[in-house]
C-alpha positions, -999 to +999 in steps of 0.1 A: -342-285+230-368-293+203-392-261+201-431-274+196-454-252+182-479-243+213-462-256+244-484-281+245-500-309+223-482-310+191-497-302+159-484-318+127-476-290+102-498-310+076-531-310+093-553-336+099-531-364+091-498-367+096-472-339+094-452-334+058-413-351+054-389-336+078-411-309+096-425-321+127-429-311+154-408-279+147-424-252+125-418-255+088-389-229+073-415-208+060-437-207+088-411-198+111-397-171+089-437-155+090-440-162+122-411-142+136-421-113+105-456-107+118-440-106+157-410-086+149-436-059+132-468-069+155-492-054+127-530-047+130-534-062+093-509-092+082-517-110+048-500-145+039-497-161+009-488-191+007-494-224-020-526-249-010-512-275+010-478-255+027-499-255+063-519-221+067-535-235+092-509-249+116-491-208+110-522-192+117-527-213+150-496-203+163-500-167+156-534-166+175-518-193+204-490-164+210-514-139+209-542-153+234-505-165+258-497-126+257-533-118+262-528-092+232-563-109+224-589-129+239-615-139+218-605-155+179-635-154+150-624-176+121-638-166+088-638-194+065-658-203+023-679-231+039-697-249+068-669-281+065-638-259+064-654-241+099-656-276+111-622-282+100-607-250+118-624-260+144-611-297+152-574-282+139-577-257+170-589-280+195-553-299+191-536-275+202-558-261+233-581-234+210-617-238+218-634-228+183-672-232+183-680-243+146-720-238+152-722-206+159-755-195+144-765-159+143-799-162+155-777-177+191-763-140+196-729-157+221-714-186+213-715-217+235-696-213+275-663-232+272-649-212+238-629-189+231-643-177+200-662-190+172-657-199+134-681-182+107-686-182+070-682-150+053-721-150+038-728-149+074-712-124+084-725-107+057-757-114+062-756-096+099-728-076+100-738-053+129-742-086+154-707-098+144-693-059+150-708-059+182-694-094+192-656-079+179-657-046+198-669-066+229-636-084+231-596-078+219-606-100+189-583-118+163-600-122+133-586-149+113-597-148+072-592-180+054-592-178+019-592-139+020-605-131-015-637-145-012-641-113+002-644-093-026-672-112-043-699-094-039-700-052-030-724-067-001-697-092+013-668-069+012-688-041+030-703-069+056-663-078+066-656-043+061-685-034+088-678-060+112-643-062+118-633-027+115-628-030+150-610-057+154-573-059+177-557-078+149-567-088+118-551-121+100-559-127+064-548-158+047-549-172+007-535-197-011-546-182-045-547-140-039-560-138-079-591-129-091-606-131-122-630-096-114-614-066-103-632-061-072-612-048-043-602-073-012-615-058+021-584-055+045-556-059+018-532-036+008-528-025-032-497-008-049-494+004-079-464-006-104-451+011-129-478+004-154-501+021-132-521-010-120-527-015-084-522-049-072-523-066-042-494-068-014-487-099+005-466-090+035-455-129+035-455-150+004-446-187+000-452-199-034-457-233-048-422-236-064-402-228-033-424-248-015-420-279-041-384-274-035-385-274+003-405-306-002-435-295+013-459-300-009-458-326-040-449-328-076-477-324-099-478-345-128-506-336-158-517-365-175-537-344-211-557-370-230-576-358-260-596-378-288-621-374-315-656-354-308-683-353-325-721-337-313-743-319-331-751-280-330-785-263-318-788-256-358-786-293-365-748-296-382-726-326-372-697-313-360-664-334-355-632-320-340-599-332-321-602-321-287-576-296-282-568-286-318-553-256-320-566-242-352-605-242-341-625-213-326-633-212-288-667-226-295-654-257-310-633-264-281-659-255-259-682-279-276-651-309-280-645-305-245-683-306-233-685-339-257-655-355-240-671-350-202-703-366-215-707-393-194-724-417-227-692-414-249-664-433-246-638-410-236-642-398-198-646-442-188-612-443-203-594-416-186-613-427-155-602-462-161-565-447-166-566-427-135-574-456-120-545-475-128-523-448-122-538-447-085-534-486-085-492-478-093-492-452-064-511-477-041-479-499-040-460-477-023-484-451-010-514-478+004-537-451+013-534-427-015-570-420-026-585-404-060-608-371-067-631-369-094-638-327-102-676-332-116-695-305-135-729-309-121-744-335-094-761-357-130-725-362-143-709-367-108-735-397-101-727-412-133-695-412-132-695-425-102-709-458-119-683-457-144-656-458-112-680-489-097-680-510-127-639-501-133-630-512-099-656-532-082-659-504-054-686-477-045-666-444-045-680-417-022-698-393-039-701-358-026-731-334-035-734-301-021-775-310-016-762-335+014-768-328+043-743-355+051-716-339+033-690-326+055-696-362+072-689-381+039-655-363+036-645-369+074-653-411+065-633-407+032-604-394+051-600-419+077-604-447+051-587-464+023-614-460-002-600-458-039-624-428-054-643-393-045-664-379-071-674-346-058-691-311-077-669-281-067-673-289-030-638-304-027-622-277-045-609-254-025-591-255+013-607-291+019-580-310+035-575-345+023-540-357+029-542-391+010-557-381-022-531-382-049-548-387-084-573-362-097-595-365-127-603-327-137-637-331-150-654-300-153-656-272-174-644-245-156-611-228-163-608-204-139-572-195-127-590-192-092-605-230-095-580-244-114-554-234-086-578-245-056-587-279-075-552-291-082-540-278-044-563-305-029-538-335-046-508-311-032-503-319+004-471-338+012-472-361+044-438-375+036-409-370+010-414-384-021-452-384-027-466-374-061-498-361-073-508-370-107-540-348-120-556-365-152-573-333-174-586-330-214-557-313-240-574-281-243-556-251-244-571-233-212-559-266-188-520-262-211-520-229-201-527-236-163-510-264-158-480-247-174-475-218-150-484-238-116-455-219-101-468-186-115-468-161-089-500-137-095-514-109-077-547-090-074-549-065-101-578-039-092-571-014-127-569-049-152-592-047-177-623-074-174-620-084-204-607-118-214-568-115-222-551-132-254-536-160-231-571-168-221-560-168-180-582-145-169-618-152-181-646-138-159-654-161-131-682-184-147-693-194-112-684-174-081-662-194-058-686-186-034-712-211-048-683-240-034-717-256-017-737-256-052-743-276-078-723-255-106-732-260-147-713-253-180-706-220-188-739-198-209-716-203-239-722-240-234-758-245-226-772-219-252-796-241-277-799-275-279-763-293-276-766-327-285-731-349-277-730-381-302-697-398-298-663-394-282-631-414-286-603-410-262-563-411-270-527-402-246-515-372-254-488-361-235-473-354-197-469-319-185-447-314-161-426-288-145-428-263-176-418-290-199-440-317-220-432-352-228-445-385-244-451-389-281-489-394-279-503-427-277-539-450-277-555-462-247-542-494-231-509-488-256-475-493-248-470-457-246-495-444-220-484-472-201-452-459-199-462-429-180-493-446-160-465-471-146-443-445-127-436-449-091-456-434-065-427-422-045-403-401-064-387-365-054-391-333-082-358-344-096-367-382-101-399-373-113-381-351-142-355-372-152-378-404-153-400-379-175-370-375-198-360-411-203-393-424-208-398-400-234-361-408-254-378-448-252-412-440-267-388-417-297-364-448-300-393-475-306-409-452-328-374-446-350-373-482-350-410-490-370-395-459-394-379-475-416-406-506-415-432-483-424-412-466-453-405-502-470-443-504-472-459-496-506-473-460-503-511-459-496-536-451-521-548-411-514-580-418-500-610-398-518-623-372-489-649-362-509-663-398-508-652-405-470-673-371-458-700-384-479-702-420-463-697-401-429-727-382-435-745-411-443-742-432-417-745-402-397-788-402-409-786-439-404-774-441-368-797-412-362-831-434-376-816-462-354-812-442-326-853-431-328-864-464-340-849-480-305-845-452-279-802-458-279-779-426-274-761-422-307-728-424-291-740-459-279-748-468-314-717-456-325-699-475-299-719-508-312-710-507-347-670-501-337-678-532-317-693-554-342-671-540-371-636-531-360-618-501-366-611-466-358-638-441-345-656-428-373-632-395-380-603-417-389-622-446-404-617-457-441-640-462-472-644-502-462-645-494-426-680-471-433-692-493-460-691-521-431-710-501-405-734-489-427-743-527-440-744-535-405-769-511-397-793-518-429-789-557-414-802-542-381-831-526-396-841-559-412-840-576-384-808-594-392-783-594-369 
């Protein structure tokens, strides 16, 4: 006899949508496993750890559907980040026969007749812990605690959740990433220390993202890295020019390379977009519904590049800014649709479930582990086998780094110095994950000064995947991006990596082929750099008299003359190539075009 999860209406392990390849309606492997851990020890605290996407939910609706059935407990508070994931718990327990009231305020003192309990945010109950003790010692209360270590984000919140469920009959914390970039301690988590002396935090269940990949329930993740040619000018006044994700620059060159390439008036974030969008176009033949995310610093860049999606593919994307009132509402419509594109600003980051979304564009400047985890766990979430998720990001060295070590296992360290480590993984939070609902800017390092972006170029760099890099590098629209753009939609782990491999072993064969070509060719005359950084400079103070003479961004400008003239952007353009734009330019200041 087929076991169902409550006894009663079925709930699909991959909440909202449809449940994940080969699970319903019995309870995933892992779930199951929890499930009969936590019953077997019936513990007062009971902290899960499992990868975004492997169904948190659907295991933490059981546990409290047992519970109320064995009237251990009869009233449930849900502590969740933000007002759409309290909505969210709440529709998820109504499936199953759990009445959750979602708007709960505190001035209402009860919640509404009919419920059993009532879903919170945690800067609520911070912000009257006594009312929300008073409401747990009134009943045998479960508290359930999603996204657990937003509790230690400020001394005030972890002493508010401290003060009002000390009482509690049974307390249920949940995370999908139980790392911190602070050291401040988790309210109602247990630390160890190792053997160098560093306490760190103990799940009594973990389920991470590789063991999950390889029980299929969640997706492969495929990083598309795309870097280019920068160039802005400092708040001193000096023209800088970089490669973005050159390895042999300081962190404020990158910093500043990587800021220049999310510019919305260069050329390099409409070309990603525009390659994210054909990727999603390749998944849309097999997977009709799959959707794409734009991550967007701040709600000025998410707007315009929500023009850049409209003018790519003829379509409005929903755009999502935490000023909305119409927010959560926006989400909802985006996930009963078939829309292509979201552009959102942090909202969509972390525990928002959309099932179909399976291309991201990783637009921001964070680099949190924290947010880099929660942002790349929204494209996660398997419905059936097969399903990829394809995240497009910039080639600097902080993304490498994360996308690297998805299946990383990490734990809280209370005693770790705050300090950045050599890796770079563990930079202070620049934002707290707290501020999910608002509007989030570039680090201080970033907006120190006047910053002025002038031009970006964007080029293919490579695939990361599963540990391993591949493709040979490429230029937009070329041959070999398009290799790795055009790659089914529905393909297992395995597939994924072996298709990887071969594509790769074609792009190193067509380029062995043009070898020999290229060496028949007379060598080159060594260019003069001296007289190329000269002309550079020069047409730099040109575009820059053009650019106050007519009101025109200088990246624009720039854009025009590689337009009118040809060639390369202006870092890997030759002595005629300059000479051209600058002639062009003097013709423009005559009137003469």
């Amino acid at each position: 006899m087929t076991e169902t999860l409550f006894g009663g209406p079925t709930l699909p392990p991959a909440y909202p949508e449809r449940a994940a390849w080969g699970t319903a309606p019995k309870l995933r492997a892992w779930q199951q496993e929890a499930l009969d851990l936590y019953l077997r020890a019936s513990p007062r605290d009971f902290l899960a750890v499992a990868t975004p996407g492997a169904g948190k939910t659907t295991f933490a609706l059981r546990i409290a559907s047992t519970l109320i059935d064995s009237g251990a407990v009869n009233r449930v508070t849900i502590v969740a980040p933000t007002d759409h994931l309290k909505r969210q718990w709440a529709d998820a327990a109504a499936k199953v026969g759990i009445a959750i009231d979602p708007n709960f305020k505190n001035s209402d003192g009860q919640h509404g007749r009919g419920f059993i309990g009532v879903a919170v945010t945690y800067a609520q109950v911070a912000s009257k812990p006594l009312l929300h003790r008073a409401k747990t010692e009134a009943a045998r209360t479960l508290v359930i605690l999603d996204e657990i270590h937003h509790g230690g984000e400020a001394l005030s919140w972890g002493d508010g959740l401290r003060e009002a469920f000390d009482p509690a009959a049974r307390r249920l914390s949940l995370t999908g990433t139980p790392f911190r970039s602070d050291t401040s301690p988790i309210p109602f988590v247990e630390y160890a220390e190792d053997r160098d002396g560093i306490r760190r935090s103990k799940a009594d269940y973990t389920y991470g993202y590789g063991n999950a990949l390889r029980d299929h329930v969640v997706r492969p993740v495929m990083f598309m890295a795309y870097s280019g040619q920068m160039r802005w000018r400092t708040s001193a006044g000096e023209e800088m020019a970089a490669s973005l994700g050159e390895a042999a620059v300081t962190k404020d060159i990158t910093s500043h390379a990587w800021r220049t390439a999310l510019n919305p008036a260069g050329e390099w974030i409409p070309a990603v977009l525009a390659g994210a969008d054909k990727r999603l176009s390749e998944v849309r033949r097999t997977v009709p519904d799959a959707g794409g995310l734009v991550i967007a610093t701040d709600h000025e860049d998410a707007r315009a590049y929500a023009g850049q999606l409209k003018r790519i593919t003829g379509e409005s994307p929903t755009v999502i800014l935490s000023d909305d009132a119409k927010a959560s509402s926006k989400i909802e419509e985006f996930t009963a649709s078939e829309k292509r594109w979201m552009v959102a600003v942090r909202m969509v980051s972390e525990g928002v479930d959309v099932p179909r979304l399976s291309v991201g564009v990783y637009a921001t400047s964070t680099s949190t582990p924290l947010f880099f985890a929660q942002a790349v766990g929204r494209f996660v979430r398997a419905r059936k086998r097969g399903e990829t998720a394809s995240v497009f990001l910039p080639s600097v060295p902080q993304l490498m780094a994360l996308a690297n070590s998805m299946e990383a296992e990490r734990d809280h360290a209370l005693d770790r110095p705050e300090k950045e480590d050599g890796d770079g993984l563990f930079n202070p939070e620049d934002s707290l994950m707290a501020e999910a609902n608002r509007e989030d800017k570039a680090s201080d390092s970033l907006t120190k000064g006047k910053f002025e972006a002038l031009d970006s170029q964007a080029s293919f760099d490579r695939v990361l995947f599963d540990g391993g890099e591949f493709g040979t590098g490429g230029e937009v629209g070329s041959e070999d991006e398009l290799d790795f753009l055009g790659i089914p939609g529905l393909l297992d782990a395995e597939q994924v990596g072996t298709l990887l491999r071969q594509r790769q072993h074609e792009q190193l064969n067509r380029k062995n082929r043009k070898a020999p070509a290229a060496a028949a060719a007379p060598a080159p005359a060594v260019p003069d750099h001296r007289l190329l950084m000269d002309l550079r400079n020069e047409l730099a103070k040109n575009v820059a008299a053009w650019s106050a003479r007519t009101g025109t961004p200088h990246g624009v400008v720039h854009t025009k003359l590689r337009t009118v003239c040809g060639g390369p952007p202006v870092a890997q353009a030759n002595e005629e190539q300059l000479q051209s734009r600058l002639r062009k330019l003097q013709d423009w200041f005559i009137g003469r075009k």
